[in-house]
Structure formats: C-alpha cells, structure tokens
C-alpha positions as CSV (number, residue, x, y, z in Angstrom):
1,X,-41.0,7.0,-17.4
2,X,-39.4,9.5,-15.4
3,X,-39.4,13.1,-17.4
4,X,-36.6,15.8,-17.8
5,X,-36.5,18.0,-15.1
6,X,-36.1,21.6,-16.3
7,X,-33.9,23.2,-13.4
8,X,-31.2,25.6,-13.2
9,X,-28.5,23.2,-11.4
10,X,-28.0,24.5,-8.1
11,X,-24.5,22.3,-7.4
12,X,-21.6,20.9,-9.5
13,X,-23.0,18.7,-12.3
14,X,-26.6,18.6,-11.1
15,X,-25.4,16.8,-8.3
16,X,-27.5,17.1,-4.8
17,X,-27.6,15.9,-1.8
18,X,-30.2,13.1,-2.2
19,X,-28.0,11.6,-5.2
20,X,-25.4,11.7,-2.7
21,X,-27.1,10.2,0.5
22,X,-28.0,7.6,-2.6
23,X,-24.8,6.9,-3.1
24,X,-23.4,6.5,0.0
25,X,-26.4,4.3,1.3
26,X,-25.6,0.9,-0.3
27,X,-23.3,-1.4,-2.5
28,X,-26.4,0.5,-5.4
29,X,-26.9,-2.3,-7.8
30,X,-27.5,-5.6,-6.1
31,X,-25.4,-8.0,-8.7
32,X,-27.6,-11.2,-9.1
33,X,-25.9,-14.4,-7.5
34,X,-23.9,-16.3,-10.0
35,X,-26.2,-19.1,-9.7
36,X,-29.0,-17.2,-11.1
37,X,-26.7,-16.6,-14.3
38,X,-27.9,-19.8,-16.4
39,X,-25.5,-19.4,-19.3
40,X,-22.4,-17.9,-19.5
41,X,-22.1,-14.6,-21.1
42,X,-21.2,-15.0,-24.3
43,X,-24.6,-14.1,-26.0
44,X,-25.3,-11.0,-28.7
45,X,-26.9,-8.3,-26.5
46,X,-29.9,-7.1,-28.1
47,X,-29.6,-3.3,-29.1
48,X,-32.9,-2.2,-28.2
49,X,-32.8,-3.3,-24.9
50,X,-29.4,-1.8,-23.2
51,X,-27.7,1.8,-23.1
52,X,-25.7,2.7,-26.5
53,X,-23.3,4.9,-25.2
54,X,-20.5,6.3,-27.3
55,X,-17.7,7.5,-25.1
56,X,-16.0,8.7,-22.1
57,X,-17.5,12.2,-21.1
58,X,-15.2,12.4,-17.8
59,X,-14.2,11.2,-14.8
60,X,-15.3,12.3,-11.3
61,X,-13.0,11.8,-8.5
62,X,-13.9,12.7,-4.8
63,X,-10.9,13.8,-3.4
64,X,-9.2,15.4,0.2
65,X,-8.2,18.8,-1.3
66,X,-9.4,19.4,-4.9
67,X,-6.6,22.2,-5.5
68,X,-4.1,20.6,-4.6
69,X,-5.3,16.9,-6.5
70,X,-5.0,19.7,-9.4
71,X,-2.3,21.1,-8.8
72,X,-0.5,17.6,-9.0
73,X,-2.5,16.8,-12.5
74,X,-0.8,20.0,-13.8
75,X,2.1,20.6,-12.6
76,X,3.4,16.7,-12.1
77,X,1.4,14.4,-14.8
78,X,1.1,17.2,-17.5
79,X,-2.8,18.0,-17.5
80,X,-4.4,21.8,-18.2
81,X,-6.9,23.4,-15.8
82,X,-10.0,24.7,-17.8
83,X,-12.6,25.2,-15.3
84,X,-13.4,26.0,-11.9
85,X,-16.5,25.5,-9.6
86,X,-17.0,27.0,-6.2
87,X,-18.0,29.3,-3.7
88,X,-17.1,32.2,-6.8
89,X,-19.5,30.4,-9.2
90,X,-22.4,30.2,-6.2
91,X,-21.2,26.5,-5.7
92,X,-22.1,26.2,-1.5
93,X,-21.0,22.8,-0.9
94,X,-17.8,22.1,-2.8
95,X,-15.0,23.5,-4.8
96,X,-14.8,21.1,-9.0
97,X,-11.4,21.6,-11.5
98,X,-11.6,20.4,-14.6
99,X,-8.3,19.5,-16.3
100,X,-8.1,18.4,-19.4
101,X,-5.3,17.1,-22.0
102,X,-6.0,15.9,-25.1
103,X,-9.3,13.3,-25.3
104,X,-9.0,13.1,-21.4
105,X,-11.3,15.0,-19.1
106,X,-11.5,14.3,-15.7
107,X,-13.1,16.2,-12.4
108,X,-11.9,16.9,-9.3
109,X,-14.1,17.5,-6.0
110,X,-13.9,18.2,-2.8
111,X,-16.2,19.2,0.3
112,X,-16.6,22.5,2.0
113,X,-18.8,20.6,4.5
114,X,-16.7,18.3,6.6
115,X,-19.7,15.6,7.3
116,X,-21.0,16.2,3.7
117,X,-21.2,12.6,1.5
118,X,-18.1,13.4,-0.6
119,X,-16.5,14.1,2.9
120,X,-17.5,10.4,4.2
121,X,-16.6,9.0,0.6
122,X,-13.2,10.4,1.0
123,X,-12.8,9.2,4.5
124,X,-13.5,5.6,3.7
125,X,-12.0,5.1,0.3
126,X,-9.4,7.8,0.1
127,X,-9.1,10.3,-3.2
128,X,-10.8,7.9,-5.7
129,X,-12.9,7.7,-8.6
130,X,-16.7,8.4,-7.9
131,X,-18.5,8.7,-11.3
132,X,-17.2,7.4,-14.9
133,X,-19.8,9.7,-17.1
134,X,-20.9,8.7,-20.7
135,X,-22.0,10.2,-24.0
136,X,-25.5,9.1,-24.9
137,X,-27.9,10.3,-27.8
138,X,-31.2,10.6,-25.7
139,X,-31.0,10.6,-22.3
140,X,-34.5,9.4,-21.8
141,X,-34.6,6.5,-23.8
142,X,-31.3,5.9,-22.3
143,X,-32.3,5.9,-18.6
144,X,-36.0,3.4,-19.9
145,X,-33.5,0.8,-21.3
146,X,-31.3,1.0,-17.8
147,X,-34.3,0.2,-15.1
148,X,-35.8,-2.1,-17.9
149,X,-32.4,-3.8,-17.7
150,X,-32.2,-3.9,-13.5
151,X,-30.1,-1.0,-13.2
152,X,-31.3,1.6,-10.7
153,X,-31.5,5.3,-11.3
154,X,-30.2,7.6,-9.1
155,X,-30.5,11.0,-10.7
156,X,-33.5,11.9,-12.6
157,X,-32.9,13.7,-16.3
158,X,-32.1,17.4,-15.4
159,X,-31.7,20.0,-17.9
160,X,-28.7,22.1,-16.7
161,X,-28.9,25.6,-18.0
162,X,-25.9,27.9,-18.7
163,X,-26.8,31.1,-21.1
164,X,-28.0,29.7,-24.2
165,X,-26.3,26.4,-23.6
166,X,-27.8,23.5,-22.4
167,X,-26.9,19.9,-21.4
168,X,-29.3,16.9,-19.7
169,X,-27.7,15.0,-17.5
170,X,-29.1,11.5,-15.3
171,X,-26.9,9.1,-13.1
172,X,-27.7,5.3,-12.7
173,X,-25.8,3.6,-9.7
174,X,-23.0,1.6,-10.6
175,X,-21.2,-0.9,-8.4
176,X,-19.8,-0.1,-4.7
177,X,-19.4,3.4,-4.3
178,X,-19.3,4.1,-8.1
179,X,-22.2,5.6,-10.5
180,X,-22.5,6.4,-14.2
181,X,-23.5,9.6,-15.4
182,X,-25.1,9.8,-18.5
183,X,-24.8,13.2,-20.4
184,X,-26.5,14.2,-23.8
185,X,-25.3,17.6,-25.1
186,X,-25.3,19.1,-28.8
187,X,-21.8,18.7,-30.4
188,X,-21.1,22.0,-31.0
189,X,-21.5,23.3,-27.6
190,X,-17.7,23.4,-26.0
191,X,-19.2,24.8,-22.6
192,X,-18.7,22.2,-19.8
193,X,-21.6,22.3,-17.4
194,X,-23.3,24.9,-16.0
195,X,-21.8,26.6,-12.8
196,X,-18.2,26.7,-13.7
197,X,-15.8,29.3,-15.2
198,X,-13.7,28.3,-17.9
199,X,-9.5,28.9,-16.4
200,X,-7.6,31.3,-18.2
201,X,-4.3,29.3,-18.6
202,X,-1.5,30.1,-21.1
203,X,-1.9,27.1,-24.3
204,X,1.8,25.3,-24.0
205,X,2.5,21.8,-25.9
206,X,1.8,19.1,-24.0
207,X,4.8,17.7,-23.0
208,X,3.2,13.9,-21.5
209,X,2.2,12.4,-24.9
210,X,-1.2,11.8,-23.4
211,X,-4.0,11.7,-25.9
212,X,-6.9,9.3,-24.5
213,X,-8.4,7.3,-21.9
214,X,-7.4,3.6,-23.1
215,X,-9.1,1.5,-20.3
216,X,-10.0,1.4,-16.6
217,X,-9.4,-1.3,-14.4
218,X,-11.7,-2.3,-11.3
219,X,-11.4,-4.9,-8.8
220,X,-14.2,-6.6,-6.9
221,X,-14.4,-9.2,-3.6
222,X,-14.2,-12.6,-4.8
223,X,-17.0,-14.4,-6.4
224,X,-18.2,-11.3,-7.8
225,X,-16.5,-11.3,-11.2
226,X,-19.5,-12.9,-13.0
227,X,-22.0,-10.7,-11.0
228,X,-20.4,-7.8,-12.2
229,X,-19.7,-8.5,-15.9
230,X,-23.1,-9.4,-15.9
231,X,-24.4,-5.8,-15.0
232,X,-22.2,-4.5,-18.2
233,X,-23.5,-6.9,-20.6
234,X,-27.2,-6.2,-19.1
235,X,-27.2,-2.6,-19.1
236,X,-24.5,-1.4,-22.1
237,X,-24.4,-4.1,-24.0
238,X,-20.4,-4.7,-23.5
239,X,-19.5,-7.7,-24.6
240,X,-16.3,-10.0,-23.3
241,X,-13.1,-9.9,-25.4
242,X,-10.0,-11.2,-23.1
243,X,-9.9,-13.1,-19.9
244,X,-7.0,-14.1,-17.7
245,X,-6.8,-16.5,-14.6
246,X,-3.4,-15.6,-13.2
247,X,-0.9,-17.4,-10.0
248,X,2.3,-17.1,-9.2
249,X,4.1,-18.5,-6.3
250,X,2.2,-16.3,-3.8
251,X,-0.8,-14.8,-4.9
252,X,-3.6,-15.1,-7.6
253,X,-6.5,-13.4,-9.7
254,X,-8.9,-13.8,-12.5
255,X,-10.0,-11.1,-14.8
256,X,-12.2,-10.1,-17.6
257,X,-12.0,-7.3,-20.3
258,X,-15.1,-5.9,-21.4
259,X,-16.0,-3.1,-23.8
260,X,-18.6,-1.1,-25.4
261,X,-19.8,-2.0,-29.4
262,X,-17.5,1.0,-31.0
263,X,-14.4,0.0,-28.6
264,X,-13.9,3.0,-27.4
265,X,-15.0,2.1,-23.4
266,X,-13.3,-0.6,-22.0
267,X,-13.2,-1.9,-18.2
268,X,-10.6,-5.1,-17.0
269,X,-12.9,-6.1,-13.9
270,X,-10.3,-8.3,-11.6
271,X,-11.3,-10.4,-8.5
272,X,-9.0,-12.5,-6.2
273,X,-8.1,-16.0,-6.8
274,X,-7.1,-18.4,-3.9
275,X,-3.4,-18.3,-3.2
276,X,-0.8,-18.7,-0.4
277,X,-0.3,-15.2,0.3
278,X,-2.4,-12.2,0.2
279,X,-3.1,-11.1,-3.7
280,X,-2.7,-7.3,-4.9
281,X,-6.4,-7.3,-5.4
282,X,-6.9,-8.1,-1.7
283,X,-4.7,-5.4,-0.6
284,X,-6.5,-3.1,-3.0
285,X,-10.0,-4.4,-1.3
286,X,-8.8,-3.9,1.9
287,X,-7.2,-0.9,2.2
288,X,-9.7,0.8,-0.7
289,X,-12.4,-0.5,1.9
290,X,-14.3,-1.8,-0.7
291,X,-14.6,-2.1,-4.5
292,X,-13.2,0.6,-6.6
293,X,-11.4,1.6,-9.6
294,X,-7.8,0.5,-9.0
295,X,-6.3,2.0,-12.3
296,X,-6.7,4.2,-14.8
297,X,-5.0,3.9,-17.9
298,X,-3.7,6.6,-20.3
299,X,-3.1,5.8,-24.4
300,X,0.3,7.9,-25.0
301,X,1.6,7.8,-29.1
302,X,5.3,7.9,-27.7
303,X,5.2,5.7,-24.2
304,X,9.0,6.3,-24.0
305,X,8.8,10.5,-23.7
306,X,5.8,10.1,-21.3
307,X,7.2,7.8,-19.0
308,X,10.7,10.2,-19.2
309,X,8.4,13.5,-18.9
310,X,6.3,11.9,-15.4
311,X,9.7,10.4,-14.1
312,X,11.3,13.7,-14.2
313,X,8.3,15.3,-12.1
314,X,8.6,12.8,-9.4
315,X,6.6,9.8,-10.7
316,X,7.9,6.3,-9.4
317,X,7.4,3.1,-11.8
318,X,7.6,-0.4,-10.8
319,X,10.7,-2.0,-11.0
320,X,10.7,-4.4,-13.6
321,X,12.9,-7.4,-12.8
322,X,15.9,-7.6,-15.2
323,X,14.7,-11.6,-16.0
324,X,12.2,-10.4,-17.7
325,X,14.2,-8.8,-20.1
326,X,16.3,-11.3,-20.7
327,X,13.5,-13.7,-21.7
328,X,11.6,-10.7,-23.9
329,X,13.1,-11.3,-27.7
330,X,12.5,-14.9,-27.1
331,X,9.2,-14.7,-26.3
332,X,8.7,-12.4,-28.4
333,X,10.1,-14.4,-31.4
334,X,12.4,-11.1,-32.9
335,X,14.8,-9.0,-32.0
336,X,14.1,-5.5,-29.9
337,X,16.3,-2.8,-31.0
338,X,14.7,-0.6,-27.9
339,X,15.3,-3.6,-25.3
340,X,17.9,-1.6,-23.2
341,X,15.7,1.6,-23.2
342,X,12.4,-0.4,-22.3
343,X,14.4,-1.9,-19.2
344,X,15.7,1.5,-18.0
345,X,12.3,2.9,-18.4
346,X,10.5,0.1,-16.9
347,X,8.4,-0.6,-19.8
348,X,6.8,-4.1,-20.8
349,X,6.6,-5.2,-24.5
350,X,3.6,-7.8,-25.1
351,X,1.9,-8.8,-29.0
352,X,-0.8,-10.3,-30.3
353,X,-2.4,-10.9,-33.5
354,X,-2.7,-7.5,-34.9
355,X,0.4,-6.5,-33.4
356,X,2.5,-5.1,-30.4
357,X,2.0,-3.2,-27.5
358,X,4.0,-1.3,-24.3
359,X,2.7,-0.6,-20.8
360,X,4.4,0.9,-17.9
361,X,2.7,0.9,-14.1
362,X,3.0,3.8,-11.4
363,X,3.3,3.0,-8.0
364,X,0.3,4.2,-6.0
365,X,-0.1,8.0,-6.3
366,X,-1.6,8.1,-3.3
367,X,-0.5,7.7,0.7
368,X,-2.9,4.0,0.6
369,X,-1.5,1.6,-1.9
370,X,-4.4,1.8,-4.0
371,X,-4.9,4.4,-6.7
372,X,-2.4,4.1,-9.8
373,X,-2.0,4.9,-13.5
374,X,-0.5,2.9,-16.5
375,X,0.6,4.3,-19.6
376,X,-0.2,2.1,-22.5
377,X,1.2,2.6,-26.4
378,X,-0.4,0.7,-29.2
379,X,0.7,-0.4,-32.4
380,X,-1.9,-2.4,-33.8
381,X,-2.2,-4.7,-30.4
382,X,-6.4,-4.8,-29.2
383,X,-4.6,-6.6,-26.1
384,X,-4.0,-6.0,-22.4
385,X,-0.8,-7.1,-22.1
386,X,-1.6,-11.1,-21.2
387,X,1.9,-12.1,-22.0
388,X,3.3,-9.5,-19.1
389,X,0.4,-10.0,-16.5
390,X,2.6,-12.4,-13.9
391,X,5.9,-10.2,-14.4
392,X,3.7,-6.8,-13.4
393,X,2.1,-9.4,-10.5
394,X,5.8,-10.3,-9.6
395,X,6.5,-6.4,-9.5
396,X,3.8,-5.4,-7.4
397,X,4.4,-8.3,-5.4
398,X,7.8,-7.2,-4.5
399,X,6.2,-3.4,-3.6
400,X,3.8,-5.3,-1.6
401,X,6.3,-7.4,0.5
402,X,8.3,-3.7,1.0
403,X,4.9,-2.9,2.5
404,X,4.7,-6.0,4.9
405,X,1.2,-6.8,3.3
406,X,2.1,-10.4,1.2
407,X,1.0,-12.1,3.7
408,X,-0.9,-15.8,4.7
C-alpha cells in the first residue's frame, strides 16, 4: 500500500498539479452498469471493508474570483473569514479563504493561471463544489479499504507540515468533476492546513443562525442513480434511509438519501425521470455541464431569523405558491400558529415520525441556474421534506418557465 509522503506542501491543501490534471481527465470513478448490481442495496455493509469517516472537514469550491466569492459569504450570507492562502503565504498558483461559521467550513479557490485546471473547472461548470473533505482516524487504512472497494486514489497520503503542527491528507476521486479528501489531524490542533495565515477579523455574533452542514444534494444523468449510490454503500458504508420518485404535470425525478453510520454526512443523489417537459435536474445537468452538487444545505436553530437576516442582504427565495398554504394544517393534521409567517417567509412545513421540520430554497446564487442553498430547521424530523417535494418542484418549475427552459 501506498506510504505517507513526508513533504512540506508546496500548494493549497497538498494539492498539485497532477491531482488536478487527474481530475480534470475523466468522469474518475467508472460507476458499474446497473446490470452488474445483482441485489438491490439494502445489505449491512461490512465495517472492515469501507472508509469510517466521521464528519464533514470542509468544502472546496473552485470558483471565478475567490475574494470576491468571499466577500459575498461574509458580507451577504453571514460567514467569517479565518484564513488566507496566496502569493503572501508562497502560494504560486492560486489565492484559498477559509470562512467559517459555526460547524461549517468551507474553501474558496481560485487561479492565478488562466489555463490552470481550476481555470478549466471553472469555465465548464461555473463556481461550484470541487472537493467535499472528510474526518478519518488513519488515513492509511482509510485509503487500503477505498481501492480495495473500487474507488481510485488520486492523491497519495502527504504529511503537510506547519511549525509543530501537522495534518495527513489523501484524495480519492469521486463522481464527475468531484473528489473526497480525506484528512486525519490530532483534535487539539485548531491550525487549518499548512500554507495559510489565520484572518484577523473582529468576533461579532452571528447574526444567520447557521450552525451546521445538514445535507448536500447531487444530481446525476439518468440511469445513474443506482450506479452512484452504489459507490457510497461500497466505499463508506452509507446506507439508504429515504427515497422519492416524484411527477408533476411537467417534469419528473427520482432520488435517494444516503448517509454515513453516525448520521452526521448525508447526500440526496437525484436523477431525472421521464416527463413532458424538461425536469429541474436536466436544466441543472445541462447548464452545470455535467454532474455536480446542486445544493448545499445549511441546519439553522431559528429558520425564521435566517431566512429574515439573508433576505435583508439581497437573498431571493422561491415563491411558494399561496395553495400550498392553504392545504398545510390539513395535511398536517393540526393547527399552525406560525402559518402566515411561514408563507411570507417562503418557508415549507413537512413531519414525520419523530417530528416536524422547515426548509426554505434560494434561487440560484449564481449567473447559471445551478448553484443554490436551503436552510433547513429540525425539530425532531430525520426527514427531507417528502411531504413538500412537488410544491418546491412546482416552485422551481415556475422559475424555470421565467427562464424559458420548461421545455419538450
């Protein structure tokens, strides 16, 4: 097996330009046909034979003009800058921010080298999620149990050095464009990685009610769904708790919800169902040029002050239509003192069997109609919101026709 590499880390998070070509060369992982599947995947996965990760580290996105992309996070959607990479940290090749709030941590990069990788990634898929990084005990038996399970590395184990500090770091290739990081570090070390400077910024409350990543949500090219949930169960050991198979008059989809043993990653992986007009997913897929991570979902603990504090800074929701209130308490089966508040903010109501739960969806956040966030609450709910899936598809389906893309 492929040993640690004990290297200074000459570029943001290890990364280098072979990683990159990598990335850029192929769909990575090959998903199996769904005829080679013989069962369907409802099996135990067997713990010594996939990656136990924990957690979210962060998420990477490749984007046009990385201050900027920050600048937005901060100053529009509530996040703190707390490190920098660049040309002032001996960074050649790009310029990194890390913003923070709460338990979220994401990355953003761009290129100082206009043909560079994360230059072509950008030009093809827009700003967009390249890397979705987990926590992992031992990094070597961690990257064994992913090429024993088909997945294929991209990234050998490199120790990245900073002072005293340390972290190992490998990458295994995803699907499309995207890849996994995998990151073992000691707990008690609160440096990020190695070539950035920590952001002197004055500590204010946080004002978004932001305090974790909940889920993210991928589509994928029809008849891929299986292929791809496959590739979770194989290689983490997620196993399937919701699925949906959803049409309305014009368009349709099928998803699946996966997550991790402790619950605390979960993917919805959505693919496009025949219909009489051209789905959401479809639009997604086409404009996205490809698969891709189409939302990102934030847990608030007060969905009505978040949605109030982004809406103030220039954040557009979807328009709810007012039928779906009217039908909510019945369907509900109670009585909702907050109704007329949840319709002004645009906010859907959905329960289950441990309890209840709001969502709210942004419009796209970027010029392509692909990139946008939801802002989920939970009280109790383990959910996605099944009840309010073909009112969100009758929202965005209403966006899409603005658009002139619902479509034959």
């Amino acid at each position: 097996m492929v040993k640690a590499m004990k290297k200074t880390a000459k570029s943001i998070l290890g990364h280098n330009e072979i990683l990159e070509e990598k990335i850029l060369e192929s769909n990575n992982f090959s998903p199996m046909k769904n005829s080679q599947l013989a069962v369907e995947l409802k099996y135990e996965a067997d713990h010594h034979h996939y990656i136990d990760v924990q957690e979210i580290e962060y998420i990477e996105f490749y984007v046009g003009n990385a201050y900027q992309a920050m600048n937005f996070f901060v100053n529009v959607l509530g996040f703190k800058a707390v490190a920098y990479a660049g040309l002032e940290t001996g960074v050649k090749d790009r310029v990194s921010y890390v913003i923070e709030c709460e338990g979220v941590r994401l990355i953003l990069t761009s290129s100082l080298i206009y043909d560079s990788p994360i230059s072509e990634h950008v030009k093809r898929h827009g700003d967009s999620i390249i890397d979705i990084a987990f926590i992992v005990d031992n990094i070597n038996n961690s990257l064994t149990k992913a090429v024993q399970s088909q997945a294929r590395p991209i990234q050998e184990p490199t120790v990245l050095c900073y002072g005293q500090d340390q972290a190992i770091k490998a990458t295994i290739a995803g699907y499309g464009h995207l890849v996994h990081s995998l990151v073992q570090r000691h707990p008690s070390k609160k440096t990020f990685l190695p070539n950035y400077q920590p952001i002197q910024c004055p500590v204010l409350p946080s004002q978004n009610h932001i305090v974790a990543i909940d889920h993210l949500a991928f589509c994928v090219e029809q008849g891929n769904l299986e292929s791809w949930n496959y590739f979770y169960h194989q290689v983490f050991g997620f196993h399937e708790s919701h699925q949906e198979a959803i049409a309305t008059q014009y368009s349709a989809m099928n998803s699946k919800v996966l997550r991790n043993d402790n619950g605390k990653i979960k993917f919805t992986i959505t693919e496009p169902a025949a219909g009489n007009c051209q789905s959401q997913i479809t639009e997604f897929l086409t404009f996205n040029y490809g698969y891709g991570v189409q939302h990102l979902a934030f847990l608030s603990n007060n969905i009505c002050q978040t949605v109030r504090f982004l809406c103030s800074n220039g954040i557009e929701f979807l328009q709810i239509p007012a039928t779906y209130y009217n039908q909510l308490e019945k369907r509900l089966g109670h009585a909702i003192p907050e109704i007329k508040t949840f319709q002004e903010l645009n906010i859907l109501v959905d329960k289950d069997q441990t309890g209840y739960l709001m969502q709210a969806f942004t419009k796209p956040i970027q010029s392509r109609p692909t990139f946008f966030l939801e802002i989920i609450e939970r009280k109790g709910a383990e959910g996605f919101g099944s009840g309010n899936i073909k009112a969100l598809f009758e929202a965005v389906e209403s966006e899409q026709r603005r658009r002139g893309n619902l479509k034959t």
